[in-house]
C-alpha positions as CSV (number, residue, x, y, z in Angstrom):
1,X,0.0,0.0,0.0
2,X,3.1,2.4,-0.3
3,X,5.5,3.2,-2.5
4,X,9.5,2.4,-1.8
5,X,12.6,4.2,-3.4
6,X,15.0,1.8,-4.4
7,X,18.2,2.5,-2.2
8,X,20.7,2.8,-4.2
9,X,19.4,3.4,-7.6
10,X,15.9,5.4,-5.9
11,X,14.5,3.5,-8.7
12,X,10.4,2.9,-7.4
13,X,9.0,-0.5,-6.7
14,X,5.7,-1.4,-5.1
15,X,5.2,-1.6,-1.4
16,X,2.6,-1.9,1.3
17,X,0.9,-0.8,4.5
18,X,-7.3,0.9,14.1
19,X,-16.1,1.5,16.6
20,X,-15.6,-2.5,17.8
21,X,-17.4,-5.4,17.9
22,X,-16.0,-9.1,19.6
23,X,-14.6,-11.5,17.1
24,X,-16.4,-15.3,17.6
25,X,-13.6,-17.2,15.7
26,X,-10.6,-16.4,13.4
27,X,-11.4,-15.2,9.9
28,X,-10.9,-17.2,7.1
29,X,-10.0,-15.6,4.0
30,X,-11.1,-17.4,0.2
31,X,-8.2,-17.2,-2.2
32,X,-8.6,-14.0,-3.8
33,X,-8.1,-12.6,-0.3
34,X,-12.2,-12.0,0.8
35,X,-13.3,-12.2,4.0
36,X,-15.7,-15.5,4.7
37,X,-17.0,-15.6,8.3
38,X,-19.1,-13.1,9.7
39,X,-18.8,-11.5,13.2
40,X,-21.0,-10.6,16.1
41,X,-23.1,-7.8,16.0
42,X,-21.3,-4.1,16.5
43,X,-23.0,-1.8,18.6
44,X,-24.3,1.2,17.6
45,X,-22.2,3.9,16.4
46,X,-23.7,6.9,17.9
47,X,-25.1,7.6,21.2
48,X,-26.5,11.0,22.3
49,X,-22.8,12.2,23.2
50,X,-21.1,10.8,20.5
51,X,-19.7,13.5,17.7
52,X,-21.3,11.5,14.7
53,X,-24.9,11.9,16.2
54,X,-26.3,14.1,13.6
55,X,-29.9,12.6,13.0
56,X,-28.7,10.5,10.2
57,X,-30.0,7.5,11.2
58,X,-29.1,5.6,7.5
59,X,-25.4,7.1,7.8
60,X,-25.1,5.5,11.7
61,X,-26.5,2.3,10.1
62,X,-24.2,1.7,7.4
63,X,-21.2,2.9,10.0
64,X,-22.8,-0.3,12.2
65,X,-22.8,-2.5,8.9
66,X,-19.2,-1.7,8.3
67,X,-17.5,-1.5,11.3
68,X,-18.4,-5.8,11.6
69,X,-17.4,-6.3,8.5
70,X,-14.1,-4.5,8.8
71,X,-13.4,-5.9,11.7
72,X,-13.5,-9.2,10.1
73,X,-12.0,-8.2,7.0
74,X,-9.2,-6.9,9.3
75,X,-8.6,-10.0,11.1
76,X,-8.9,-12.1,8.2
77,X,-5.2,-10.6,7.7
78,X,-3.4,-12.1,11.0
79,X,-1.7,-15.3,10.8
80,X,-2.9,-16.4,7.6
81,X,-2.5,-19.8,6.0
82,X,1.6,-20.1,5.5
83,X,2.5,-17.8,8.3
84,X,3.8,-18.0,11.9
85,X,1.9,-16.8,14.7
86,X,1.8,-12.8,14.7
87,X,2.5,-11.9,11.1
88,X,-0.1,-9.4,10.0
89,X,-0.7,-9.1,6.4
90,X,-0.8,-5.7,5.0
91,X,-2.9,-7.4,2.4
92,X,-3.7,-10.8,0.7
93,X,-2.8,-9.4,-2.5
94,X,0.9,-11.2,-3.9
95,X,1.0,-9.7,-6.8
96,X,0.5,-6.6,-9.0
97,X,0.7,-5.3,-5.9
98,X,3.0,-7.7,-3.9
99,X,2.1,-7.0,0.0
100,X,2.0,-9.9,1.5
101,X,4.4,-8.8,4.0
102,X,4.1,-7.7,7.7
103,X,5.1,-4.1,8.0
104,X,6.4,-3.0,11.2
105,X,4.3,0.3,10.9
106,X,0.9,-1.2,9.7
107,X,1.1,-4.4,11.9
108,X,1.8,-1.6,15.0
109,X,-0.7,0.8,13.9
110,X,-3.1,-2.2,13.3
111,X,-3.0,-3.2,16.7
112,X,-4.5,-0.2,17.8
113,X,-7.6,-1.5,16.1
114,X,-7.2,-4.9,18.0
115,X,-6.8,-3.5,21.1
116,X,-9.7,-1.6,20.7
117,X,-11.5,-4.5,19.8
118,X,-10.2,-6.3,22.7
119,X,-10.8,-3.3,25.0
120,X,-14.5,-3.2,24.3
121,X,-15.0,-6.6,24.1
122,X,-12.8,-8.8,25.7
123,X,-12.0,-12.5,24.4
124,X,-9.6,-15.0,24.2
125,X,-9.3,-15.2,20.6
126,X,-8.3,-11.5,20.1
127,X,-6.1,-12.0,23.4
128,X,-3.8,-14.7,21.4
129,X,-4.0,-12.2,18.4
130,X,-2.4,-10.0,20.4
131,X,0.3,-12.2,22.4
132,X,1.2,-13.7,18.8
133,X,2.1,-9.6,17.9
134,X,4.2,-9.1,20.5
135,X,6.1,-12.8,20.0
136,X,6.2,-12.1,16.5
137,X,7.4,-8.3,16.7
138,X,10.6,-9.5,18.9
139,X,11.6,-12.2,16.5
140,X,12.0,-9.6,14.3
141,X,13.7,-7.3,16.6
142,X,16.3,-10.4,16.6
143,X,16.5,-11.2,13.0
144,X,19.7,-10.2,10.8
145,X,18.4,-6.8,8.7
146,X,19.6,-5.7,5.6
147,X,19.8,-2.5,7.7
148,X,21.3,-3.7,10.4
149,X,19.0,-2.3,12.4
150,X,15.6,-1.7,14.1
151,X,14.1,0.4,11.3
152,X,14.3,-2.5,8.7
153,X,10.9,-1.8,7.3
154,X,9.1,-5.3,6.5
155,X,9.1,-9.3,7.5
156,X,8.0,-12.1,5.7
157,X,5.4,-14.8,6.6
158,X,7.6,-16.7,7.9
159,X,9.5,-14.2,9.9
160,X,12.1,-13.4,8.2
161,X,13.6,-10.5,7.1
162,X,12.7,-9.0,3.4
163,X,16.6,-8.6,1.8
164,X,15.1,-6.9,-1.8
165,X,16.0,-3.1,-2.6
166,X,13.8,-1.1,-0.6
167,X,13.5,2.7,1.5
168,X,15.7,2.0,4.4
169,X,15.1,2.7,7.3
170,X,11.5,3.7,8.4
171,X,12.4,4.3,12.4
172,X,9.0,5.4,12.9
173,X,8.4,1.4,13.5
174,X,10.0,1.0,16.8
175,X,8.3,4.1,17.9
176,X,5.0,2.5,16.8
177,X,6.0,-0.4,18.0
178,X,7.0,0.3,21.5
179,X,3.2,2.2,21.7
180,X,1.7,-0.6,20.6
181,X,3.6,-3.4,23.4
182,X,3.2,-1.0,26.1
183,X,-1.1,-0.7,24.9
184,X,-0.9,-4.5,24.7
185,X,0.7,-4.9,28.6
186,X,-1.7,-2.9,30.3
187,X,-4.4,-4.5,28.2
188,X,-3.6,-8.1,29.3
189,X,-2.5,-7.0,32.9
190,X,-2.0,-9.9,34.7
191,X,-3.7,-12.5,31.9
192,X,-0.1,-11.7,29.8
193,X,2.9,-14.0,30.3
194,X,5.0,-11.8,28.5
195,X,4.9,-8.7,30.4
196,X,8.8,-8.9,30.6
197,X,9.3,-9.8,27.5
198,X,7.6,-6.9,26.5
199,X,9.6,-4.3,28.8
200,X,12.9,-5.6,27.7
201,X,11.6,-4.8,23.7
202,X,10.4,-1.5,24.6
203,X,14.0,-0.5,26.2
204,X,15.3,-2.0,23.0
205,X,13.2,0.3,20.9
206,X,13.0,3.2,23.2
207,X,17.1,2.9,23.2
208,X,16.9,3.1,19.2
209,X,14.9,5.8,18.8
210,X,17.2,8.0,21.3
211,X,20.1,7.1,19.1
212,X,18.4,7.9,15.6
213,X,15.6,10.7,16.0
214,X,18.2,13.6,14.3
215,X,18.6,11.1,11.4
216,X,16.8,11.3,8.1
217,X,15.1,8.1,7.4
218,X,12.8,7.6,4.9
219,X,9.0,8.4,5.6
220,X,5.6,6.3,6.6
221,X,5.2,5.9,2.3
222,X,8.6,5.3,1.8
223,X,9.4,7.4,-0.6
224,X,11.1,10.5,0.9
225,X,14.2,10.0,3.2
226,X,13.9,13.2,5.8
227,X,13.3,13.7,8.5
228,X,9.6,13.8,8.8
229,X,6.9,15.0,11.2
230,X,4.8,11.6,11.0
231,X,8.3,10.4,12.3
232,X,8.7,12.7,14.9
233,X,5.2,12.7,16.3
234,X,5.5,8.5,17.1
235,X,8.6,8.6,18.6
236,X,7.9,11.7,21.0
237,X,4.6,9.3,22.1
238,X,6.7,6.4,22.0
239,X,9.4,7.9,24.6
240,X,6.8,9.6,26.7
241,X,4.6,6.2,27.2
242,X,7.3,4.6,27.6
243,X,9.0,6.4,30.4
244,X,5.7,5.9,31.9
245,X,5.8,2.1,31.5
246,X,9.2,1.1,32.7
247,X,9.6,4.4,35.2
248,X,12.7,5.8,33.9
249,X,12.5,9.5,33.4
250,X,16.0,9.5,31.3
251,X,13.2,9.6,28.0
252,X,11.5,12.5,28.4
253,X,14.6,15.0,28.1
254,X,14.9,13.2,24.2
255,X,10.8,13.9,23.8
256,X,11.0,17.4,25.2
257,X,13.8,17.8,22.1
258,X,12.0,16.2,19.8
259,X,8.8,18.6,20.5
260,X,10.9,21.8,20.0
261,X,11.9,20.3,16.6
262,X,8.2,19.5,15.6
263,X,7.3,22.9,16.7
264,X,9.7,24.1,13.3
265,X,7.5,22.0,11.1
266,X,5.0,24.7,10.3
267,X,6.5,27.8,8.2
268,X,5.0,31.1,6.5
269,X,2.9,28.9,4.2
270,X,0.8,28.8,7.8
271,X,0.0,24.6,7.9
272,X,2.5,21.9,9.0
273,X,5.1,21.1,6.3
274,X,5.6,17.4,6.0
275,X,9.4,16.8,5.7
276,X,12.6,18.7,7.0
277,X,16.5,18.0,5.6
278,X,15.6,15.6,3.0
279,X,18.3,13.8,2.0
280,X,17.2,11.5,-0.8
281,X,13.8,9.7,-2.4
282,X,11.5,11.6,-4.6
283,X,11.9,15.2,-5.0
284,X,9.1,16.4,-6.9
285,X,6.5,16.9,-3.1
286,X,7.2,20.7,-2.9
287,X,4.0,21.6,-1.5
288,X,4.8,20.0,1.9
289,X,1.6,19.1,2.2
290,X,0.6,15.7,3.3
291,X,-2.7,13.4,5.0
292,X,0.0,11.7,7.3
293,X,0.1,15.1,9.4
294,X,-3.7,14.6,10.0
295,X,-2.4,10.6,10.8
296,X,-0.4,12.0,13.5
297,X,-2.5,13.6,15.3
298,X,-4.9,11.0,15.4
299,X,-2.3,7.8,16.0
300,X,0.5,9.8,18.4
301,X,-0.8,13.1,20.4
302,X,-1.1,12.7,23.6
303,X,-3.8,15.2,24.5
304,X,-1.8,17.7,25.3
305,X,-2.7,20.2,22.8
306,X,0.2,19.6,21.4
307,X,-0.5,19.2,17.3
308,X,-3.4,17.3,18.8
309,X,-6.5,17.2,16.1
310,X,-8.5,20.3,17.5
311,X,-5.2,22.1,17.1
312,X,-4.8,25.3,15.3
313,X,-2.6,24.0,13.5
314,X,-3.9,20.6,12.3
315,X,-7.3,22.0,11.9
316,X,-5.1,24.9,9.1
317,X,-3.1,21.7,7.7
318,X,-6.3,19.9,7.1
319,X,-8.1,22.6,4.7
320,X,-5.3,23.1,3.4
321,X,-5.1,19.3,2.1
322,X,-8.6,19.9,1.1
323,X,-8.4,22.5,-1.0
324,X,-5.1,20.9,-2.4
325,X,-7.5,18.1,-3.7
326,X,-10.8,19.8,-4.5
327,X,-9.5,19.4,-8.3
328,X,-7.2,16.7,-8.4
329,X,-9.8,13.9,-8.9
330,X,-12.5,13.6,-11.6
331,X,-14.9,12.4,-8.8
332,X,-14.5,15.2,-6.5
333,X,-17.1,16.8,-9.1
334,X,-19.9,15.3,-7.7
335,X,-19.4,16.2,-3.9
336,X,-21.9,19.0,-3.4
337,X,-24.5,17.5,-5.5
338,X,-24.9,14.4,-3.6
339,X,-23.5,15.4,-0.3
340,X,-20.3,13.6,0.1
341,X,-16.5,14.9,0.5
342,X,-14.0,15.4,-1.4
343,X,-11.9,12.0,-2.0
344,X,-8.5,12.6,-0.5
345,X,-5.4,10.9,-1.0
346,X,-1.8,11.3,0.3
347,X,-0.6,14.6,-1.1
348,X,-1.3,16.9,-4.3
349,X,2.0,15.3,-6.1
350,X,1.5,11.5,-5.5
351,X,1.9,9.9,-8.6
352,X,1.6,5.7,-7.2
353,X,-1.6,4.5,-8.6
354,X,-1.3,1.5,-6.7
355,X,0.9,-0.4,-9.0
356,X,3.4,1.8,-10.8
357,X,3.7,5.0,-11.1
358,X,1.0,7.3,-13.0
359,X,-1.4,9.7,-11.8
360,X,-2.3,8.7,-8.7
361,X,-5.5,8.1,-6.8
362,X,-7.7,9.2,-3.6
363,X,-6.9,6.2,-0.7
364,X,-9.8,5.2,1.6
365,X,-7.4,5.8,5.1
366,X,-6.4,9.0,3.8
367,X,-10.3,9.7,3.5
368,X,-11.0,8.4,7.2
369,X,-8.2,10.1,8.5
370,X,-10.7,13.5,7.5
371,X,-13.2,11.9,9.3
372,X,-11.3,10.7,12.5
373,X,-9.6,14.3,12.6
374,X,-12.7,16.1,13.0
375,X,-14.6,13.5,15.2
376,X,-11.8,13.3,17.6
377,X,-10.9,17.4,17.7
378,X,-15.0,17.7,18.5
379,X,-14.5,15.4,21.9
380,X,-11.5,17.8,22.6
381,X,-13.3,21.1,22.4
382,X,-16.1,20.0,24.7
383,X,-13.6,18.3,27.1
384,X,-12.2,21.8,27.1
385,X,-15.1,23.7,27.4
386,X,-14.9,26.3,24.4
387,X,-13.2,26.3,21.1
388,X,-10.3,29.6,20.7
389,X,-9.9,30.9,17.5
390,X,-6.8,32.1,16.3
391,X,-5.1,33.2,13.1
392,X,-4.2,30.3,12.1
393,X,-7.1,28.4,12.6
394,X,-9.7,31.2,11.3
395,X,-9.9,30.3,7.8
396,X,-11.2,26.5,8.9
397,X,-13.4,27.9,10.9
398,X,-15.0,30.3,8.6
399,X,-16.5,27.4,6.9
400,X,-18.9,27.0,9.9
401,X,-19.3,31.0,11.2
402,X,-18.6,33.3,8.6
403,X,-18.4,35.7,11.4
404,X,-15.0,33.8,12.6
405,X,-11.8,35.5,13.3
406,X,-9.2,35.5,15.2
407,X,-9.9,36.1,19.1
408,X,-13.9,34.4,18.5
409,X,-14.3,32.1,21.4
410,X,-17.1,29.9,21.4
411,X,-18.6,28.5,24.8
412,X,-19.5,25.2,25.9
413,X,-23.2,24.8,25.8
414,X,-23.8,28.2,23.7
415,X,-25.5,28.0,20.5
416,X,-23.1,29.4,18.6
417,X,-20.5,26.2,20.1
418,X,-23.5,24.1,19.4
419,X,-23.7,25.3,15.8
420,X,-19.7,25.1,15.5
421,X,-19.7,21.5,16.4
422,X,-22.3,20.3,14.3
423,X,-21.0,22.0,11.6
424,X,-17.9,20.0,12.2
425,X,-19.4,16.9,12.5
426,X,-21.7,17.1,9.3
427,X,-18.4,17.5,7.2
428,X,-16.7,14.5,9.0
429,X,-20.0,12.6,8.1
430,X,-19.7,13.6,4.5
431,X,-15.7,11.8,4.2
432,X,-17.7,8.7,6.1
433,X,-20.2,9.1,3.1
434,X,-17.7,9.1,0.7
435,X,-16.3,6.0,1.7
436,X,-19.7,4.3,1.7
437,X,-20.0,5.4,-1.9
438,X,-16.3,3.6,-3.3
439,X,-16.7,0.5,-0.7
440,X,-18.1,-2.2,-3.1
441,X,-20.0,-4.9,-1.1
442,X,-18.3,-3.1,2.3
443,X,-14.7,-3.9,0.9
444,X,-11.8,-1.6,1.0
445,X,-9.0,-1.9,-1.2
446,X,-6.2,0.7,-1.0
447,X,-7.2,3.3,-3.2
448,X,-10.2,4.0,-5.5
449,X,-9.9,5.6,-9.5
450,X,-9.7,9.1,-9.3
451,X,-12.1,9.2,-12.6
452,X,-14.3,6.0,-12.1
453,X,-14.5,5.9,-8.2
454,X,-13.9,1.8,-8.7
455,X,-11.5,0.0,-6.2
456,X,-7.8,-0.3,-7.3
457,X,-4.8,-1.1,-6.2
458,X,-4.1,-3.8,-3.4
459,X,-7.3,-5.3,-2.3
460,X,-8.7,-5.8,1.4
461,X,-6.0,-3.9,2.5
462,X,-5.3,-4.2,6.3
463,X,-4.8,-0.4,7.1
464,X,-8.0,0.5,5.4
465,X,-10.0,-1.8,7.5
466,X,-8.2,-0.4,10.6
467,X,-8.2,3.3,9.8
468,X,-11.8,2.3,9.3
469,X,-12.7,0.9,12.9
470,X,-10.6,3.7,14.5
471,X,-12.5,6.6,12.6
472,X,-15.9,4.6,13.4
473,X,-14.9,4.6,16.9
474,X,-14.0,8.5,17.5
475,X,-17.7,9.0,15.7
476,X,-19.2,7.0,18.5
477,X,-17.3,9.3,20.8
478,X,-15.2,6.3,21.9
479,X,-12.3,7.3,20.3
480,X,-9.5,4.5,20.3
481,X,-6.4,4.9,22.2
């Protein structure tokens, strides 16, 4: 589901990639990769409280309908037939695209989804999914890399290492990684027999990421080697959890760094520029514009207010991506006539069509990232009681209050913070709707034809289904952890 420079010739080649309902029994997949048992019922999206509850009762239905079946879909992608315990597909698909590999970053990411899964329902079958992760994450962490390192980007289904060409290294995985142990400890508590296994990995990752954060590395699509803010954003959440987790304090001095570089990240074009000191990859993403910013947020604040998604600055980044896409898909014509968003995809000069390279296409978690960003920034504004606008984030919120400028405040239980939030929310219902419209028979493939709205690239792809249950869950006003 990405896109990899070649290392030494930076010559492209095909590459990969968290709303919950209990899991009855594993997934079986057929052989093109679909999904064939069902699970349990998911509860209903939207409650009184919940961001998404905007009246549409169809909408909250189809959210319901989904969220089972990519939950299924999603686990249909752990340990299938011909791998060892753990290994999480980024996708059935072998070839045209080829992703039947475990990324670090998606199988990490992924978990998220699991563990929400798990947190809202708990059962022994996701329990196992998630103590074969963690046993299959430090067999990794052991094998010999073509990297020689922890950033060595993907595994294979039997646990090896993947030796091909490829962007190396992607050291936002042990950040992601580390997050996702330390989720899956305090999830298991006491059940877990590998809570010290786990504690020695995170040091091990923790350690790695002190060492390498000033180092360009190549980014979460593996095209650019920079250093990047996607990048940046894990590993400060990484090193703060983990200080947490194992009580050593000697981590946070490296976060509190790491923060002062993020805070360089947005310049006088007034949203968060993607990439800093690139060093090698593609250079034709001058705009600095990119949906993993919006990722970010959603996967690695830590509520803070620190580029968290009600943030000035993610809410500016995010119309900005907008508006950077209104025109750059044939679809994105028929968005106000039938009330649905504009299909987003990775950034204005992505040219991976999801198996070479041509004009590429809007992606389904680059869509739900929209959603998720706005759902999960409501929550934050009525945790904080009022909503402070400021220069930066005036133009977003002019498309709510045309009477909003900088120094507006809008109070808690006032109808003009009433009108402000549902505002919000109706947009991050119409990316929800636009998914609906490209998911043929509730499937999600990678991306979808930026002229014919059909499904391409690699099919039932892991990361969709998760950025899927994730987005579904902040709508329910249970955002995921």
């Amino acid at each position: 589901m990405k896109l990899s420079v070649l290392a030494a010739t930076l010559l492209l080649t095909l590459a990969t990639p968290a709303f919950s309902v209990p899991i009855e029994q594993a997934a079986e997949s057929s052989s093109d990769g679909t999904p064939t048992t069902t699970a349990t019922a998911a509860p209903k999206a939207s409650s009184s409280s919940s961001p998404g509850d905007g009246g549409d009762s169809d909408l909250a239905a189809w959210i319901e309908e989904e969220t089972a079946f990519a939950q299924k879909s999603m686990f249909a992608n752990f340990n299938p037939e011909g791998s060892v315990p753990g290994f999480i597909a980024a996708s059935p698909s072998k070839d045209q695209p080829d992703y039947f590999y475990a990324w670090t970053r998606d199988s990490s990411l992924t978990m998220r989804s699991a563990l929400h899964v798990y947190n809202t329902s708990p059962s022994e079958e996701v329990a196992g999914y998630l103590e074969d992760f963690v046993t299959f994450q430090v067999n990794a962490m052991g094998q010999k890399t073509e990297c020689d390192c922890l950033g060595e980007p993907k595994f294979n289904a039997d646990g090896s290492s993947f030796t091909g060409p490829w962007g190396r290294p992607q050291n936002d995985g042990p950040a992601e990684r580390a997050t996702a142990m330390i989720l899956v400890a305090e999830a298991l508590g006491d059940n877990s027999t590998i809570g010290e296994e786990i504690k020695t990995a995170v040091k091990k990752d923790l350690d790695y990421i002190v060492e390498t954060w000033q180092t360009p590395c190549f980014d979460l699509w593996e095209e650019i080697s920079s250093v990047s803010f996607f990048t940046l954003m894990v590993m400060r959440k990484g090193l703060t959890d983990g200080a947490k987790f194992l009580g050593d304090d000697s981590y946070t001095s490296t976060a509190s760094e790491i923060e002062a570089k993020l805070k360089t990240f947005v310049g006088d074009k007034g949203y968060i520029e993607a990439s800093q000191d690139r060093d090698g990859g593609l250079d034709y993403k001058t705009s600095g514009l990119d949906t993993s910013t919006l990722i970010a947020a959603n996967v690695a604040s830590l509520g803070d207010g620190f580029y968290t998604p009600g943030s000035d600055a993610i809410l500016a980044t995010s119309l900005a991506i907008k508006e950077s896409m209104a025109d750059l898909y044939a679809i994105n014509a028929d968005s106000e006539s039938e009330g649905v968003s504009y299909a987003i995809g990775r950034y204005p000069e992505d040219k991976y069509d999801g198996i070479g390279n041509s004009i590429a296409n809007p992606w389904f978690l680059c869509t739900l990232a929209f959603a998720e960003t706005y759902y999960r920034a409501i929550e934050e504004w009525k945790s904080a009681g009022s909503i402070e606008v400021t220069a930066t984030s005036a133009a977003f919120f002019k498309q709510f209050d045309s009477a909003a400028a900088e120094g507006t405040t809008y109070k808690a239980d006032s109808e003009e913070f009433d009108a402000v939030v549902k505002g919000v929310a109706a947009e991050a219902d119409t990316y929800f709707k636009r998914v609906q419209k490209h998911a043929t028979n509730n499937e999600m493939s990678e991306q979808f034809n930026k002229d014919t709205g059909e499904e391409t690239g690699a099919k039932n792809l892991t990361w969709s289904y998760s950025a899927f249950i994730t987005a579904a869950a902040a709508y329910s006003g249970k955002p995921a952890a």
